[in-house]
C-alpha positions in Angstrom: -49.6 27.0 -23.2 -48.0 27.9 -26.5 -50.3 29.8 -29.0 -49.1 30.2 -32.7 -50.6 32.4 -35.0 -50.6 32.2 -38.6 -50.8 34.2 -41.4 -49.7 35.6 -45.0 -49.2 39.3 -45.3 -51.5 39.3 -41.6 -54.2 41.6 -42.4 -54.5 44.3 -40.7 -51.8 43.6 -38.2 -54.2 41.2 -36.6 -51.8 38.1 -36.1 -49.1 40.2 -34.6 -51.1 42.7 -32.5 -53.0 39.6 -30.8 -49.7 37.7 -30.2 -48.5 41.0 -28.6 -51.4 41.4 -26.3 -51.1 37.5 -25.1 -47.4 37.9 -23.8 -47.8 41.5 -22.5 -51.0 40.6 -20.2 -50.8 36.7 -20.6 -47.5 35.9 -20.2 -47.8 32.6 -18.4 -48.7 31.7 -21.9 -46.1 32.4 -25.4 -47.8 33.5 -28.3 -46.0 33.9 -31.4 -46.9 34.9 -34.9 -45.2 33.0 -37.9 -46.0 35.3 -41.0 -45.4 34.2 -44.8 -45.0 37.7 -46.3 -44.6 41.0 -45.5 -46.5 44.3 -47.2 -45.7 48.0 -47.8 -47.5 48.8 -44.5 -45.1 47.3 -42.8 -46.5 45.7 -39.4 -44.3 44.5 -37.0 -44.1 40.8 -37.1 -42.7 38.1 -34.3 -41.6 35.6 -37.1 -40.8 34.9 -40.9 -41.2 32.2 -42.2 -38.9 33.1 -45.2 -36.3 32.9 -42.4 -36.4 29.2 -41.8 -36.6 26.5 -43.8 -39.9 24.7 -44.3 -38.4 21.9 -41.8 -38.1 24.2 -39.3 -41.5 25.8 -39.6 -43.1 22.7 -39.6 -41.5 22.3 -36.3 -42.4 25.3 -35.1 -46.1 24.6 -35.7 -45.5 21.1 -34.1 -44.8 22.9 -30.7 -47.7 24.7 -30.5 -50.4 23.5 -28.4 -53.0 26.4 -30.1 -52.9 26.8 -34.2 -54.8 29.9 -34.9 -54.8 29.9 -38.8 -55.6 33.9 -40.0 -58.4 33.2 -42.9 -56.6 30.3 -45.2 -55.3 27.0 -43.7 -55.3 24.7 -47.2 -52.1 26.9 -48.2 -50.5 26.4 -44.9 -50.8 22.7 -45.6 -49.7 22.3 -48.7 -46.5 24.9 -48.3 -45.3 23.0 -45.0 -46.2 19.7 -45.6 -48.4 19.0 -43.3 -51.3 16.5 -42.6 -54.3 16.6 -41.1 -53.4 14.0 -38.3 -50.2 16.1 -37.4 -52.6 18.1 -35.5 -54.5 16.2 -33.4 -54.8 17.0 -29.4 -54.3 20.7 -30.7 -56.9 23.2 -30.5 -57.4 25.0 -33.8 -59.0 28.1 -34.6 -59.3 30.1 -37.6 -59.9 33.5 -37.5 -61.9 35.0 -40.5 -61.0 38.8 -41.8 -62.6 41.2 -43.2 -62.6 41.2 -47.2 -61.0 38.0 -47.2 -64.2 36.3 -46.0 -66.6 39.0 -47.6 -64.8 37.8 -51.0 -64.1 33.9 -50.8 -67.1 33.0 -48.2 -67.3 29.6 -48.4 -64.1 28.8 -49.8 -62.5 29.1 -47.1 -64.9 27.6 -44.8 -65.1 24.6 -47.0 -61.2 24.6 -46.7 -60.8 24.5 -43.1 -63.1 21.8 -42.9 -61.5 19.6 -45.2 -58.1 20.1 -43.0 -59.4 20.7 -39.5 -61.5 18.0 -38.2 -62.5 20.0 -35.5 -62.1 24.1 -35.3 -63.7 26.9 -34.0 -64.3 30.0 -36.4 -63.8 33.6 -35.4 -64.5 36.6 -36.9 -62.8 40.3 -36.2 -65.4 43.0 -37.2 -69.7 42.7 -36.8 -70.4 42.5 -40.4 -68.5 39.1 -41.2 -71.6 37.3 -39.0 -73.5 37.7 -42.0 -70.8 36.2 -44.9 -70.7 32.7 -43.0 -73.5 30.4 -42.6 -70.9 29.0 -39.9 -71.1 29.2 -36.1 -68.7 31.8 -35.3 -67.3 33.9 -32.2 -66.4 37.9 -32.6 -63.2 37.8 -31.6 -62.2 42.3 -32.0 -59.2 42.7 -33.6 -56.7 44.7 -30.7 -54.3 47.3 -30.6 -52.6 49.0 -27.8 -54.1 51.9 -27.0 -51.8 53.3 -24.3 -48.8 52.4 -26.3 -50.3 54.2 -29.3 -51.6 57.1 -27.8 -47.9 57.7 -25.5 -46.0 57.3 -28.8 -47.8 60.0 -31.0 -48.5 62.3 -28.0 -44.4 62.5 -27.8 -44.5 62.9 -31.8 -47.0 66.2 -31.1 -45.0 67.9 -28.5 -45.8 71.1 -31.0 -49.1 70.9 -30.7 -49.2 70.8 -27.2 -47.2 74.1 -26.5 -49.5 75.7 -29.2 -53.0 74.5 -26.6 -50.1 76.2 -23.6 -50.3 79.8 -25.2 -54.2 79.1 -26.0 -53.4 79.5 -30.1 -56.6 78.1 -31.2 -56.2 75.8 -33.9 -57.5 76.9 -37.5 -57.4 74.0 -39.8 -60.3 71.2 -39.4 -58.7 68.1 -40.9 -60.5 65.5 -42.4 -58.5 62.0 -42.8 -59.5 58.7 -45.5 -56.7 56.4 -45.3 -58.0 53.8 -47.7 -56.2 50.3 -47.8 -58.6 49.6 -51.3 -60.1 53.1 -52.7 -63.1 50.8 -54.5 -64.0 49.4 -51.5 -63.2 52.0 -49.0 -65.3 54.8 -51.5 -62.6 57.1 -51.7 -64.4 58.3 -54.6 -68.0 59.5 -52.5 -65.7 61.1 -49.6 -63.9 63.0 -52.1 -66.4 64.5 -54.1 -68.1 65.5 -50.7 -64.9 67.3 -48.9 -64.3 69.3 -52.4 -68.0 71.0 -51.8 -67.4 70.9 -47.9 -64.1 73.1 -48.4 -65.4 75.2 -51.2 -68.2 76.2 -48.0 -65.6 76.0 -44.7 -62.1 77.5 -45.9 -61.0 75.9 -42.2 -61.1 72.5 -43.9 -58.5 70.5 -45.4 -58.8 67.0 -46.5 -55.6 64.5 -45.8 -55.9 61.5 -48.1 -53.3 58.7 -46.7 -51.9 56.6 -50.1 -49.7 53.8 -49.6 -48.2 54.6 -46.5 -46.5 52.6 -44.1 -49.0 51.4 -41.0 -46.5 54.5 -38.5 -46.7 57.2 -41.2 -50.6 56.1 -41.2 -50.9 56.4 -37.1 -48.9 59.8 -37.3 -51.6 61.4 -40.2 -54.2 60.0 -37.8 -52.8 61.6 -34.9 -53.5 65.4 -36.3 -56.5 65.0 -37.7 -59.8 66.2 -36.5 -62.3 63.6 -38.1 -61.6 60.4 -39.9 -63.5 59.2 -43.3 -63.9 54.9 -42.8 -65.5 53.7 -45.7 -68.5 53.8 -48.3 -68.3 50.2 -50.0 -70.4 48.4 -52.6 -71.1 45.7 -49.8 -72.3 45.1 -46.3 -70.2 46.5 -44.0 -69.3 47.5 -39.9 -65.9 49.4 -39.5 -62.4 48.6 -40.1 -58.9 49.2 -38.0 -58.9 52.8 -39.5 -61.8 53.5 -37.6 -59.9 51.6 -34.4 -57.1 53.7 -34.9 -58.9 56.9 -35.2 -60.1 56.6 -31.7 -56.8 56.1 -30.0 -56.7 59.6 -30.5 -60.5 60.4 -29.6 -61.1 61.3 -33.3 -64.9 61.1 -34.3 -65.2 58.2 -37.4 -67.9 58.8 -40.5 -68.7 55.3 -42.4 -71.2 53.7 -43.8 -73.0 50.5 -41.4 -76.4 49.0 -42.3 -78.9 48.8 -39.4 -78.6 44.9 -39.1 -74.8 45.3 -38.4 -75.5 48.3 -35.7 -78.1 45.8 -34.1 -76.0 42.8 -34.1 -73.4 45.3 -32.2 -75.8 45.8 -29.5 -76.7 42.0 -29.7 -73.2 40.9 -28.8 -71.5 43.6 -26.6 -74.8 45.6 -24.7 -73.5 48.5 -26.8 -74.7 51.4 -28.6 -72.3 52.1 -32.1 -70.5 55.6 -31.9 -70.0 55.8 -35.4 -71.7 58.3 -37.5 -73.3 56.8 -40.3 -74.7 57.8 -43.4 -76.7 56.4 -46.0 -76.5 58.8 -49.5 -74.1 61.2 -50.3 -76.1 64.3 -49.7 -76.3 63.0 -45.8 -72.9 62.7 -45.5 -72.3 65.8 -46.8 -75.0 67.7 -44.0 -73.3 65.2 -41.5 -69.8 66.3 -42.3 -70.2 69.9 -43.0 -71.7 70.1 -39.2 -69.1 68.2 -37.9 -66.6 71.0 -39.6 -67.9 73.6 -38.1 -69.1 72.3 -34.8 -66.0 71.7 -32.5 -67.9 70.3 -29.7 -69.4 67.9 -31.9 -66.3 66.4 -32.8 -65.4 66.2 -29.5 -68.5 64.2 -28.4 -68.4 61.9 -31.0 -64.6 61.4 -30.3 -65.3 60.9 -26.6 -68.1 58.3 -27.5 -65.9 56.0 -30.2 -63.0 56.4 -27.6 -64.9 54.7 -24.9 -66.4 52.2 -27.0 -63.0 51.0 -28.9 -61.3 50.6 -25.4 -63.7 48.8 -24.4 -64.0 46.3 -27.1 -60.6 46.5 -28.8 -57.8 47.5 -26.3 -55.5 44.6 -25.9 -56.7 43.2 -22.5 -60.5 42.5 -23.2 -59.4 41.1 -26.2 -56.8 38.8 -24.4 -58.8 38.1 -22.2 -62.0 37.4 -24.3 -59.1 34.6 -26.4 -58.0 32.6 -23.3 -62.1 32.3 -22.6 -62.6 31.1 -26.5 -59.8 28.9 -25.9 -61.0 27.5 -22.5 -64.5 26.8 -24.0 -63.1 24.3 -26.9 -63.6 21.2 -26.4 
């Protein structure tokens, strides 16, 4: 079977990561991701499309016998001249993400039916159930986490010969990699670290800017506790947090109760995540978990566990060939 993803600037190196997982533990099947542009974080991609002419990529979709469309599917029509009809006796998904859905809803829905006669919907984080009035599968965005976790552990070959000669470590570092400061509310962490360190002279604060998606995974992998997101909106937990437990690294964002129940409802799972809901309880959550070491190293334990379990590549393989075996 030959799976094709595609995608734009692929979010969150979801169309890439997923095509990865498929040929590493799935490799009587090729999966491929064909992505239109790139973006300063720099994820590794399979494909271009601004390699090949639109002849070509039109052929390219032509062979595929799955057409996983990441969010939009009207601009993939329109830019490779395709027709609706080119795609019958394919299977086609389209896989909802994260602030794309949260911000054009319907839209895109109402796109993919007009081009899809059939489809099935997917969606890559909890929250994103409750932007679509559309029947949709969670489908957790992946990433390797014993890929991850060997590369970085050979990056911190210093750190390990400081835990040989028992120097304890000093510094508590608290991480916010933001991808959008408005919507990640870099504002709410910040103002809370600045009181947090003016009280625990051990803490520093690591704010990750336009970074590349390595240099973001190497500030991850010496930090002590990660700061997700405090958004204007409904919301679960992004890749950040994902990323942060590669490394067993306890995560702080915000997650309404309905989302935490709907967590439980579809995996049998409890959330690890600490939440908060004002600012003054993050700060009392934070401040304990900068001077409690054994706090952060439960809470890392406990978003490890659950992360591998939901989004290490081969559940999440796995759980696509069974999404793909149930269409009709």
């Amino acid at each position: 079977m030959k799976i094709l993803n595609l995608s734009f600037q692929d979010f969150a190196g979801v169309a890439y990561t997923l095509s990865h997982a498929m040929n590493k533990h799935h490799p009587e099947h090729s999966t491929i991701n064909l992505r239109a542009l790139g973006s300063f974080y720099n994820y590794p991609t399979i494909a271009e499309m601004r390699d090949y002419d639109i002849k070509l990529c039109k052929k390219i979709v032509m062979k595929a016998d799955v057409v996983l469309f990441h969010s939009v599917v009207k601009p993939f029509f329109k830019a490779l001249n395709l027709k609706p009809k080119d795609l019958d006796g394919k299977k086609k998904i389209v896989y909802f993400l994260g602030s794309e859905l949260r911000n054009l809803g319907t839209q895109l829905t109402d796109q993919a039916k007009e081009y899809l006669n059939t489809y099935q919907g997917l969606v890559d984080i909890p929250d994103l159930f409750f932007y679509t009035k559309e029947k949709v599968k969670w489908l957790p965005s992946c990433r390797s986490f014993s890929e991850i976790s060997n590369m970085y552990a050979k990056c911190n070959q210093d750190s390990k010969a400081l835990k040989a000669f028992e120097v304890p470590r000093k510094k508590v570092i608290f991480c916010h990699a933001p991808s959008d400061e408005y919507k990640k509310g870099t504002a709410t962490f910040s103002r809370v670290i600045t009181e947090i360190m003016k009280l625990l002279p051990q803490v520093n604060y690591l704010p990750v800017r336009n970074q590349t998606w390595a240099a973001c995974l190497q500030a991850l992998s010496g930090s002590d506790v990660v700061f997700d997101s405090d958004p204007p909106f409904e919301y679960s937990y992004g890749m950040i947090s994902v990323e942060a437990s590669i490394f067993k690294i306890p995560v702080v964002t915000k997650i309404s109760n309905r989302v935490i129940q709907k967590i439980y409802d579809e995996t049998g799972l409890k959330s690890p995540f600490i939440t908060f809901t004002n600012e003054d309880d993050l700060f009392e959550k934070a401040y304990l978990l900068g001077r409690d070491a054994e706090k952060r190293r439960m809470f890392g334990d406990l978003v490890y566990k659950y992360c591998k379990a939901l989004h290490d590549e081969k559940p999440v393989s796995d759980k696509f060939l069974k999404i793909i075996g149930e269409m009709d």
